[in-house]
N, C-alpha and C positions, 0 to 999 in steps of 0.2 A: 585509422587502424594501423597497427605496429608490422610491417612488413616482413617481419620474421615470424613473425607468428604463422602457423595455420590455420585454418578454419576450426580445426578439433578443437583446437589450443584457446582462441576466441571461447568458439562456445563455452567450454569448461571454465574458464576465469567467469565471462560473464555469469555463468549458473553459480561458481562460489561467491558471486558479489551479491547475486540476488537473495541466496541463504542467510549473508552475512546479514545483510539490508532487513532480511524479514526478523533475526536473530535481537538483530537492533531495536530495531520496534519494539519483538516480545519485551526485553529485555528496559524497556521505557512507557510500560503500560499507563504510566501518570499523566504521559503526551497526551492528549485528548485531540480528537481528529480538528476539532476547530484549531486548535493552534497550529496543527501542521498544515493548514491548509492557509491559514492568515501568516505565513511564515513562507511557507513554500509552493503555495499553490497546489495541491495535492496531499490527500491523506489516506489512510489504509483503504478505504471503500474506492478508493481511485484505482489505488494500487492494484487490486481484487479486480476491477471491471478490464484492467489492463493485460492481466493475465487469461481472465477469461476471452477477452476479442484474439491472445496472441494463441490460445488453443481453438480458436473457431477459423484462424489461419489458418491453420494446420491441420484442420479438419480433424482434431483429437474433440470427443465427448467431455466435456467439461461442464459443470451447470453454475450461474451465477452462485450459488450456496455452496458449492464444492470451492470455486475459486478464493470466496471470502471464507472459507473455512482454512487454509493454505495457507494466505495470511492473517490471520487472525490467530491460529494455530489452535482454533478451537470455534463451534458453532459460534457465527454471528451471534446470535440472540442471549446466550452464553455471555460472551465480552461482552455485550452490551449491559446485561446485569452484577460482574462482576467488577466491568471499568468504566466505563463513561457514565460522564458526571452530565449534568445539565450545564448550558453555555452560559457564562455569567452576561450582561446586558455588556459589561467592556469587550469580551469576546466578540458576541453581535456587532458591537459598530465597528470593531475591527476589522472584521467579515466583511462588513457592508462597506465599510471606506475600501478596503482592497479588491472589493467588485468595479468600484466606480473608475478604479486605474485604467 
């Protein structure tokens, strides 16, 4: 952590990165969660469950479909109809090869 910073200051950067970061995503709807996950180990549905444990931190109300709604930047079941494709079988062993590491 950057010693001149303050704690305000932290949070605030970090909340514009998380913005920028969901921004990104919107903004690369052709990503498909398999790839980001054979790529980076994690994908929006990560992302979503990650938000939701950091408000049950916090003892803020949040519900697993609120969090994926947040990032998704619209109903799950929604993006699921309007972007995600089915995983091609290359996808799959890429998956499965990146399990076995």
């Amino acid at each position: 952590m950057t010693a001149d910073l303050t704690s305000q200051q932290q949070d605030q950067l970090d909340a514009a990165v998380f913005r920028r970061l969901l921004n990104h995503l919107d903004a690369y709807k052709e990503v498909q969660n398999i790839d980001l996950m054979i790529l980076a180990g994690f994908c929006r549905n990560c992302f979503s469950k990650w938000y939701k444990a950091a408000a049950d931190d916090m003892g803020v109300a949040v519900s697993d479909d609120e969090a994926r709604e947040r990032v998704y930047g619209m109903p799950y079941a929604t993006w699921k109809e309007k972007h995600q494709k089915p995983a091609t079988p290359e996808q799959l062993a890429a998956f499965e090869a990146r399990k076995i590491k």
